[in-house]
VEXDREN-2710 file (C-alpha; in Angstrom, 1 decimal):
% VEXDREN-2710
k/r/px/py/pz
1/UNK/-3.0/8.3/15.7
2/UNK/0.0/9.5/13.4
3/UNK/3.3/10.1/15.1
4/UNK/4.3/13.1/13.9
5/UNK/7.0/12.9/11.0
6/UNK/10.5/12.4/12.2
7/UNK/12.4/13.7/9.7
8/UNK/14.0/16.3/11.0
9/UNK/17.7/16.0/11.8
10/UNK/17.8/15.5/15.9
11/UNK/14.0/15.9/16.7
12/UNK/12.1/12.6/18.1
13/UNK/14.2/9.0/18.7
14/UNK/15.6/9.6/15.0
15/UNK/19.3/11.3/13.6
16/UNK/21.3/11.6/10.8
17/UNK/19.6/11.8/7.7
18/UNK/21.5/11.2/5.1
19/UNK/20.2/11.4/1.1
20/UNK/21.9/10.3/-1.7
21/UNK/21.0/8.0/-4.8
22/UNK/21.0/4.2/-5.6
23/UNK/20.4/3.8/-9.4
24/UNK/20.3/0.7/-12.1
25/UNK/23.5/-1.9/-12.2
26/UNK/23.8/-0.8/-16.0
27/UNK/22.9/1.3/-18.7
28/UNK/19.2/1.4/-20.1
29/UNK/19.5/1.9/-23.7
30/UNK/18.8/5.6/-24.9
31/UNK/15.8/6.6/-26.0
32/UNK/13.4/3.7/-24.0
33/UNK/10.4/5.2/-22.8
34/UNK/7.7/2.9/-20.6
35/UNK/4.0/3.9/-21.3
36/UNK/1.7/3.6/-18.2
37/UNK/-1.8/2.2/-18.5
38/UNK/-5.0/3.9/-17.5
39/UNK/-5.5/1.7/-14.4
40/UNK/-1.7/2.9/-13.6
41/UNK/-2.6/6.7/-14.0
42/UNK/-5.7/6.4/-11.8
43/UNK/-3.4/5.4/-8.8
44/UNK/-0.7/9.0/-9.4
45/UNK/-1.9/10.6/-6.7
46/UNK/-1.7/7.7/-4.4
47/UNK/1.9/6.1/-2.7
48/UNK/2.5/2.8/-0.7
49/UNK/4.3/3.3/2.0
50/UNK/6.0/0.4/3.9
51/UNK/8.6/-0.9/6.3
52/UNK/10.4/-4.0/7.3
53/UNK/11.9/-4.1/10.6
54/UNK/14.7/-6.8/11.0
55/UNK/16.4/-8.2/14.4
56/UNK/20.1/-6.8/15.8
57/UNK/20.9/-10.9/15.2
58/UNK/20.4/-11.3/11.7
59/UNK/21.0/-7.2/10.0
60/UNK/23.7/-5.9/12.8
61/UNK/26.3/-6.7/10.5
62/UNK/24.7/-5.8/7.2
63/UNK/26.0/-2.1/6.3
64/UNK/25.3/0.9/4.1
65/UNK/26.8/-0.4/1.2
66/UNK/25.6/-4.0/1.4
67/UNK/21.9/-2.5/1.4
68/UNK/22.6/-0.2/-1.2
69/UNK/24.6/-2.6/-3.7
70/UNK/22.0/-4.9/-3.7
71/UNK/19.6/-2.6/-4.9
72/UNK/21.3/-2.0/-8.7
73/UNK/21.2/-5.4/-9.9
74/UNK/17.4/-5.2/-8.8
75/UNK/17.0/-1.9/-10.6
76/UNK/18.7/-2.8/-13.3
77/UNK/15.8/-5.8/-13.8
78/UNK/12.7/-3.2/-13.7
79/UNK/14.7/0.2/-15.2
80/UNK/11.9/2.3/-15.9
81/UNK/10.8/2.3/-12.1
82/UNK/14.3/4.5/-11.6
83/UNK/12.9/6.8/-14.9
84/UNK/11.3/10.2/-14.8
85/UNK/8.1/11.8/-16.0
86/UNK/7.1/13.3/-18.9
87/UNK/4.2/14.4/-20.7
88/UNK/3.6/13.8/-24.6
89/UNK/2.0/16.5/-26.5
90/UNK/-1.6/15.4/-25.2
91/UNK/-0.5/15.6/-21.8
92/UNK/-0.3/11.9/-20.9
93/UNK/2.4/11.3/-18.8
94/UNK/5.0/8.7/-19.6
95/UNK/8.4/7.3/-17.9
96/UNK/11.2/7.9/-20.1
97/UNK/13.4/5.2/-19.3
98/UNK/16.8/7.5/-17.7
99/UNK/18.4/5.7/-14.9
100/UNK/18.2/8.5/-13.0
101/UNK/17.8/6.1/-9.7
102/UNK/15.7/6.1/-6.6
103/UNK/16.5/8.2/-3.4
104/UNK/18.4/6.5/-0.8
105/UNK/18.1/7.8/3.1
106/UNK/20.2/6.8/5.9
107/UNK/18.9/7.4/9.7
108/UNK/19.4/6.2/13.0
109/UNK/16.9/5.6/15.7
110/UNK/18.1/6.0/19.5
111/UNK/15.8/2.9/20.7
112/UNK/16.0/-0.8/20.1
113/UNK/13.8/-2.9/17.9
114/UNK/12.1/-4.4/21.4
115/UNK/10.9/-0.6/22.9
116/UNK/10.1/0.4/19.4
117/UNK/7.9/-2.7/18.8
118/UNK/6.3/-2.5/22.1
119/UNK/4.3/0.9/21.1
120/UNK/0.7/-1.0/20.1
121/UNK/-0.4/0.7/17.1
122/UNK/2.3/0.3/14.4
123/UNK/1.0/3.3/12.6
124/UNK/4.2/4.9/14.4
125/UNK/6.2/2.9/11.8
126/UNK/5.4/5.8/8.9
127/UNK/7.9/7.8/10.7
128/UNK/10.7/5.1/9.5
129/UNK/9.5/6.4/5.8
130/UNK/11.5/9.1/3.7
131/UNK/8.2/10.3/1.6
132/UNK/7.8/13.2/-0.9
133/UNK/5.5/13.7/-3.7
134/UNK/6.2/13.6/-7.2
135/UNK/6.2/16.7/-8.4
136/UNK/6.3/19.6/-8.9
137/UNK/9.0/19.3/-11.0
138/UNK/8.4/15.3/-12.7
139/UNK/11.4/15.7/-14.6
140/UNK/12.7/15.8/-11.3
141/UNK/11.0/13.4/-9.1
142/UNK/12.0/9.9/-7.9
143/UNK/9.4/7.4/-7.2
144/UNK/10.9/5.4/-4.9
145/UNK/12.4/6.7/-1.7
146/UNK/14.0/3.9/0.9
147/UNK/15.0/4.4/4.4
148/UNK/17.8/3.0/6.1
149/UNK/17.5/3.2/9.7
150/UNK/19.8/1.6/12.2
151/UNK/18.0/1.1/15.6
152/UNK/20.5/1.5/18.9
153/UNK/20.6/-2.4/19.3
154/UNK/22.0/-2.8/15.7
155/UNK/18.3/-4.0/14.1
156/UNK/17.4/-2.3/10.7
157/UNK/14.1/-0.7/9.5
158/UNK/14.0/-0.4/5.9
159/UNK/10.9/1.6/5.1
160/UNK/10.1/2.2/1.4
161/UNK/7.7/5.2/0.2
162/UNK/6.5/4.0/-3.4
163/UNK/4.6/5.5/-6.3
164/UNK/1.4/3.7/-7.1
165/UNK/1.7/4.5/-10.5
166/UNK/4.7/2.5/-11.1
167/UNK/2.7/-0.6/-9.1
168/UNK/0.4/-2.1/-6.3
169/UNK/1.2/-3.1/-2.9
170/UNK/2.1/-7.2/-4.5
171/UNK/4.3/-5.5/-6.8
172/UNK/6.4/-3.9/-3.9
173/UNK/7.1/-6.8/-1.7
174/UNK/8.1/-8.4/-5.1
175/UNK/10.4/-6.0/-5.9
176/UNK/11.4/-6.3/-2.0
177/UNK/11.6/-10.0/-2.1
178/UNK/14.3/-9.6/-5.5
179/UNK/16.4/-7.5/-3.4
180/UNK/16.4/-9.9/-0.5
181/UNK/17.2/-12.7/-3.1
182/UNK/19.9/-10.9/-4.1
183/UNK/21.1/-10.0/-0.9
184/UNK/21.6/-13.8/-0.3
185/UNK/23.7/-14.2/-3.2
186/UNK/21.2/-15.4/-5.9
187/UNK/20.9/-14.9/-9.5
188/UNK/17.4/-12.6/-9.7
189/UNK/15.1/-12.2/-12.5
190/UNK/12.3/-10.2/-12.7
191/UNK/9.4/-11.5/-14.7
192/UNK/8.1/-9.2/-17.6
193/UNK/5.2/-8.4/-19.2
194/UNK/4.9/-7.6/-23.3
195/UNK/2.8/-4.6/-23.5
196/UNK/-0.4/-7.0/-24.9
197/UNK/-0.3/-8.6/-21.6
198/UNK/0.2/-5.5/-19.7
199/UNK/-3.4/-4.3/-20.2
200/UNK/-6.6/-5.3/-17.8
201/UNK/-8.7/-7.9/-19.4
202/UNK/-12.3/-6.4/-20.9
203/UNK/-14.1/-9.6/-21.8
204/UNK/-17.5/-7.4/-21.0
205/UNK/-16.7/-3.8/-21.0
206/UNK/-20.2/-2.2/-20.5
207/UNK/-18.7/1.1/-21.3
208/UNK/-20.2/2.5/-17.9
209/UNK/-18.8/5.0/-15.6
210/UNK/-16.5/3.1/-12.9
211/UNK/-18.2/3.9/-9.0
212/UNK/-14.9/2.9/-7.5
213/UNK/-12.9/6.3/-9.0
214/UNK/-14.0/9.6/-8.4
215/UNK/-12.4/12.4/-10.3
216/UNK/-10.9/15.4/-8.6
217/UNK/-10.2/18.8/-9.2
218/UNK/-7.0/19.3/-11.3
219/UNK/-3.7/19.0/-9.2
220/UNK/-1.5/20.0/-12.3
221/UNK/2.4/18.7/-11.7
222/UNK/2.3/18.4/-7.7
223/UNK/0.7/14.6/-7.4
224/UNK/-1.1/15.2/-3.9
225/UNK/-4.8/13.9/-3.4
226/UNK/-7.1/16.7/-2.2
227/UNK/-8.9/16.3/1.0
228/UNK/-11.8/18.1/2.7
229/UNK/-11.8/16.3/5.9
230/UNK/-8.4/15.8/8.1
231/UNK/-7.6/12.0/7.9
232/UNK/-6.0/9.5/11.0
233/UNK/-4.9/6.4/10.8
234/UNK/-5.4/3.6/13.7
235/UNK/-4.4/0.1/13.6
236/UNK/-5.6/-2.9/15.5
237/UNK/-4.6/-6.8/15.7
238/UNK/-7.3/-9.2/15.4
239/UNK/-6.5/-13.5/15.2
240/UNK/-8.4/-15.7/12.9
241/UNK/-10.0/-17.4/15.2
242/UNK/-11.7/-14.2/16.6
243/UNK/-13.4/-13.4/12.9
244/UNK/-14.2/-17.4/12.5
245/UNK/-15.2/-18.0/15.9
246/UNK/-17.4/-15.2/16.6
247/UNK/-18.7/-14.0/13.7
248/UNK/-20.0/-16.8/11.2
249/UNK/-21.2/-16.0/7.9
250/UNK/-20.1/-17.8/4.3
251/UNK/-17.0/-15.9/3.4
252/UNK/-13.1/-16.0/3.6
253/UNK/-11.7/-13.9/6.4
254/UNK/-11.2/-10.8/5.0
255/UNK/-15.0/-10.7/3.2
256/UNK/-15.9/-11.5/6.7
257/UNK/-14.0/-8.6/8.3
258/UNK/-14.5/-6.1/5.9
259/UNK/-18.4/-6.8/6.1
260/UNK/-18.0/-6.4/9.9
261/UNK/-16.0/-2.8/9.9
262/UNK/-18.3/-1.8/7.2
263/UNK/-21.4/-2.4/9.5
264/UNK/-19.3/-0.6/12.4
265/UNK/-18.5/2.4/10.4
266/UNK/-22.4/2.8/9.1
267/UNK/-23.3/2.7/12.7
268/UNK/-20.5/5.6/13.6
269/UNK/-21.1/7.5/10.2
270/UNK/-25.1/7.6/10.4
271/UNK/-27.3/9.1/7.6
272/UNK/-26.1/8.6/4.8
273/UNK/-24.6/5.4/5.3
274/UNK/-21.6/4.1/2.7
275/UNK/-23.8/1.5/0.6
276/UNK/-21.1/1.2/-1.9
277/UNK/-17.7/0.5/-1.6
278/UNK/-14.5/-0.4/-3.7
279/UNK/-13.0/-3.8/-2.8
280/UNK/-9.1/-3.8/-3.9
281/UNK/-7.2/-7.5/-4.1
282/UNK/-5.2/-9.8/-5.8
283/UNK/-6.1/-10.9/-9.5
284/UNK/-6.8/-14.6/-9.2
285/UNK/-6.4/-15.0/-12.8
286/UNK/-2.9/-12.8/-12.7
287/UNK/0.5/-13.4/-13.9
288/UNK/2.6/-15.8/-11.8
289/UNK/5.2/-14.8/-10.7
290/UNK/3.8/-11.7/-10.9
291/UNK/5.6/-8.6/-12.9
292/UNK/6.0/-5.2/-11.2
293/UNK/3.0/-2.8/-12.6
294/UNK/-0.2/-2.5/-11.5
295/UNK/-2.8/-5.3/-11.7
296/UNK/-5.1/-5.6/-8.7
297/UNK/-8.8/-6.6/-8.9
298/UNK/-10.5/-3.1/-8.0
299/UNK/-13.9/-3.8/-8.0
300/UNK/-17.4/-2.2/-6.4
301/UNK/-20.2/-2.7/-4.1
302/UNK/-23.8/-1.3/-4.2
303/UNK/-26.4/-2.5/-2.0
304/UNK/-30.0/-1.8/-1.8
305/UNK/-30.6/-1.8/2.2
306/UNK/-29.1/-0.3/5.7
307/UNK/-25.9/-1.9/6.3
308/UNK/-26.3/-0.6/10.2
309/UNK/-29.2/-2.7/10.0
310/UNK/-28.3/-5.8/7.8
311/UNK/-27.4/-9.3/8.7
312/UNK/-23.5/-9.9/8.6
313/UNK/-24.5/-13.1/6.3
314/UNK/-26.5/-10.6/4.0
315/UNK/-23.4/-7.7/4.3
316/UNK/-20.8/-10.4/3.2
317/UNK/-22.5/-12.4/0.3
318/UNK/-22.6/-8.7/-1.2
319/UNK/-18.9/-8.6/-0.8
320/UNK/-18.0/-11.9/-2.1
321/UNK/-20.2/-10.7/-5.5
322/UNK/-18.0/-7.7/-6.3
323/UNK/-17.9/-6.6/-9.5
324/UNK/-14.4/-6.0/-11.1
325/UNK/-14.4/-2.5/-12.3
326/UNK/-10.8/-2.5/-13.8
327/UNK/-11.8/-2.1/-17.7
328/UNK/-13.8/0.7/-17.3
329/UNK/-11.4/2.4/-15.1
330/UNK/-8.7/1.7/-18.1
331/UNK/-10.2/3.1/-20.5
332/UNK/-11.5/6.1/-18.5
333/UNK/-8.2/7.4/-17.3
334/UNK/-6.4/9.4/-19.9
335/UNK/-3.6/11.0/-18.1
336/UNK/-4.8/14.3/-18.5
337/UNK/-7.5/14.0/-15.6
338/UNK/-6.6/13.1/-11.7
339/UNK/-8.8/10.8/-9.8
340/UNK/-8.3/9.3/-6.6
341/UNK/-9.2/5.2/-6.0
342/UNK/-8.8/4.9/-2.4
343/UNK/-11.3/6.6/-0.3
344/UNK/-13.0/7.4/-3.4
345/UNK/-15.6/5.6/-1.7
346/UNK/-14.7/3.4/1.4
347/UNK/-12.3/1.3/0.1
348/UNK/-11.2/-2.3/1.7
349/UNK/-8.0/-3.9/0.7
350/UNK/-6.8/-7.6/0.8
351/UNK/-3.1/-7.6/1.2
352/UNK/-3.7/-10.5/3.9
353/UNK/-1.9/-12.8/0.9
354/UNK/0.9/-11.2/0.5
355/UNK/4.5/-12.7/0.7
356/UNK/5.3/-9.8/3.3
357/UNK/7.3/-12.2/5.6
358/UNK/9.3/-14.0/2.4
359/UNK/11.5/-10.7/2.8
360/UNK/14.5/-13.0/4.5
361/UNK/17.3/-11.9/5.6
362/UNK/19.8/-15.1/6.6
363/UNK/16.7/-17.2/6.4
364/UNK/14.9/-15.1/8.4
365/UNK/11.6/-13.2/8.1
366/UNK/11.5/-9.4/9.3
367/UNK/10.1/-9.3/13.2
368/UNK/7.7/-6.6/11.9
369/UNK/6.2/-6.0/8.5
370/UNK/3.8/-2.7/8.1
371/UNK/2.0/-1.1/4.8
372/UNK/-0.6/1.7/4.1
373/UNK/-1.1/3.6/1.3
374/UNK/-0.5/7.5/1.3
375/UNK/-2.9/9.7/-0.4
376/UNK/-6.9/8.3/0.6
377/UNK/-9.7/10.0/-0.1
378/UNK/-12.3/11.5/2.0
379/UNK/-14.4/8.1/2.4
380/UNK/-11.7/6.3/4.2
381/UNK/-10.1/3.1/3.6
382/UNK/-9.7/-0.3/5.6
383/UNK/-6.2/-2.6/4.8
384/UNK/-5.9/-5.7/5.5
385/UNK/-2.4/-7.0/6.1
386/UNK/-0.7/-10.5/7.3
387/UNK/1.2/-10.4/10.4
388/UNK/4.3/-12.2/11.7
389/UNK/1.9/-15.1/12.9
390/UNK/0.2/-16.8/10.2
391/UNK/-3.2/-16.7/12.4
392/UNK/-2.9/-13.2/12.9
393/UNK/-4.4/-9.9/11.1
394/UNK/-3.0/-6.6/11.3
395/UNK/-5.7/-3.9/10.0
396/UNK/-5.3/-0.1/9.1
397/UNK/-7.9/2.2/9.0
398/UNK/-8.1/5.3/7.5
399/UNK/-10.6/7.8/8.2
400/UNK/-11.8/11.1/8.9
401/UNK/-10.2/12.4/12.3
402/UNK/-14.2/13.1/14.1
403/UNK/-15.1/9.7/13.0
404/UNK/-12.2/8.0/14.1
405/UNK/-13.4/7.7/17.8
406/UNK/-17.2/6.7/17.3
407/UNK/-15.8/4.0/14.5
408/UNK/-13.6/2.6/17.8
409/UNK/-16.5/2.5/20.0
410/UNK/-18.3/0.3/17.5
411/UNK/-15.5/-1.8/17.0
412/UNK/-15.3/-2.1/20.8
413/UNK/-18.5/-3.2/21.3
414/UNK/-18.6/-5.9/18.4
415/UNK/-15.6/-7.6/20.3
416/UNK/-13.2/-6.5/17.5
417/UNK/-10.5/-4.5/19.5
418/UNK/-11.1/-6.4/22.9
419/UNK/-11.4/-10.0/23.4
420/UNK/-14.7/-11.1/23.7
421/UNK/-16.1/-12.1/27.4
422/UNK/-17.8/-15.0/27.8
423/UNK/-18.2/-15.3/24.2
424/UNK/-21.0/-12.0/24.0
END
């Protein structure tokens, strides 16, 4: 369950509070404007939220202004992720290109790293993320917020609340890894696209309408998803060895979880089951390195028969044949409509892959690394995340609150929040 926000001056473990703004290392030149793509203005109602907990050993001595400094030379590689909103005469929003920075938050938490970590579901760790909105006002609105919390033992949480619009979940720990990079004294260069390469490929654009987006009624300037059902959030820790070991069917680990939670919530959820869902990961044939926008793989699902009911081997096959969805959702997203990806339907994503842990600070990974995305739809959503030990899965999920505890029995009883006994 969600902790409730802690960011009230004095309530909860957490103080201080301070806001101010960390901008570009230089000027952008006047008048540069960055369009966003379609398959960037389907995600504006969505946000990545994350947070990287270091030890008091290696961040005790690293201070406001180290953390802060670091961040313009990074800015001043990506400047239209510190720009503002605004619409052209059609209504499309684009970023015009201002330097007018990202909010900057400073905190401190009256625990240590240790008690904090000991608390098993790391959902608790939204509470070390500054978020708001864009909107109402775009002109206004940041889209990057960061959190600077010092914990009593002198560890650091730096938790980041990021607009999906300005890019996915590989983009942040990218822009996260610059800023360690830099940090460490190196030169840091962010790779950038040309706006030909900046689009989504559509070798075979069928023209149809993308399952994996569902539009929503309008939300004008304030960016918030709409939900009809309360959502919770519960997290769980699963090894490798557990998914390979136990349940065997040809696919890579995360095919082979997802297929397993989606047979556990079609159980919990009954009539009528989720027979399609969106599957969000890496682009195989991406840029590398990658450049900050957004360029993951969404792609959909549709079976023909009861997943309650289906062989795990069946349930996965149908995963590993996705079909990328990312043309059509291009060229169906003019700006002027709102939609929502996640949750749209049930929506697993593969961030098991990404360079979390390359965020090092003196050489050393974060003791903690946590990531969910703000803003899911009604359907729920599963994510996927690597964790400190390489054979180790840390998974989200995101549902309705009265579906939260029957989706737990199920996962109970198919071994996947308990060990197994005697291998049953």
């Amino acid at each position: 369950m969600h902790m409730p926000r802690l960011q009230e001056d004095g309530s909860g473990p957490f103080r201080g509070f301070l806001l101010s703004t960390v901008g570009s290392g230089r000027p952008t030149a006047t008048g540069t404007i960055h369009e966003p793509t379609g398959l960037d203005l389907a995600m504006k109602l969505h946000y990545i939220k994350a947070v990287y907990i270091y030890s008091a050993e290696i961040a005790s001595e690293l201070t406001v202004m180290h953390v802060k400094g670091t961040f313009f030379p990074v800015f001043a590689q990506i400047p239209w992720i510190t720009g503002r909103l605004r619409r052209s005469g059609s209504g499309r929003p684009f970023i015009k290109c201002n330097d007018s920075g990202a909010r900057f938050v400073e905190s401190q938490c009256e625990i240590t790293v240790d008690e904090w970590l000991r608390v098993p579901d790391r959902c608790v760790d939204e509470s070390l993320v500054y978020h708001q909105p864009v909107g109402p006002e775009l002109a206004y609105s940041p889209f990057i917020y960061i959190q600077m919390t010092r914990f009593k033992c002198g560890g650091l949480a730096i938790g980041l609340s990021w607009a999906h619009i300005i890019g996915d979940p590989f983009s942040l720990s990218d822009f996260f890894n610059l800023w360690t990079r830099g940090l460490a004294g190196e030169e840091i260069y962010s790779t950038k696209t040309s706006d030909s390469r900046r689009g989504v490929p559509k070798p075979n654009s069928r023209g149809k309408e993308p399952v994996s987006i569902k539009r929503v009624d309008p939300v004008g300037d304030l960016w918030i998803a709409p939900n009809n059902d309360k959502m919770t959030t519960y997290s769980f820790n699963i090894t490798v060895k557990n998914i390979k070991t136990n349940f065997r069917a040809n696919g890579d680990v995360f095919e082979i979880l997802s297929g397993m939670i989606w047979k556990c919530i079609a159980k919990a959820r009954g009539e009528p089951e989720p027979v399609t869902i969106t599957v969000i990961r890496s682009d195989p044939n991406g840029l590398k390195p990658r450049a900050v926008r957004n360029s993951q793989m969404i792609s959909s699902v549709q079976v023909d028969f009861s997943i309650a009911e289906a062989k795990l081997e069946e349930i996965v096959q149908s995963i590993g044949e996705a079909k990328d969805e990312r043309s059509e959702i291009d060229e169906k997203d003019d700006g002027v409509l709102d939609f929502v990806v996640y949750g749209a339907k049930l929506t697993f994503v593969d961030l098991s892959e990404v360079n979390f842990y390359e965020a090092k600070i003196k050489e050393t990974s974060p003791v903690s690394v946590y990531c969910n995305v703000q803003g899911i739809g009604d359907e729920g959503a599963v994510v996927v995340l690597p964790a400190l030990d390489r054979e180790e899965r840390l998974v989200m999920v995101t549902l309705p609150e009265d579906e939260i505890d029957k989706v737990k029995c199920e996962l109970r009883e198919w071994g996947l929040i308990t060990p197994l006994l005697n291998g049953e």
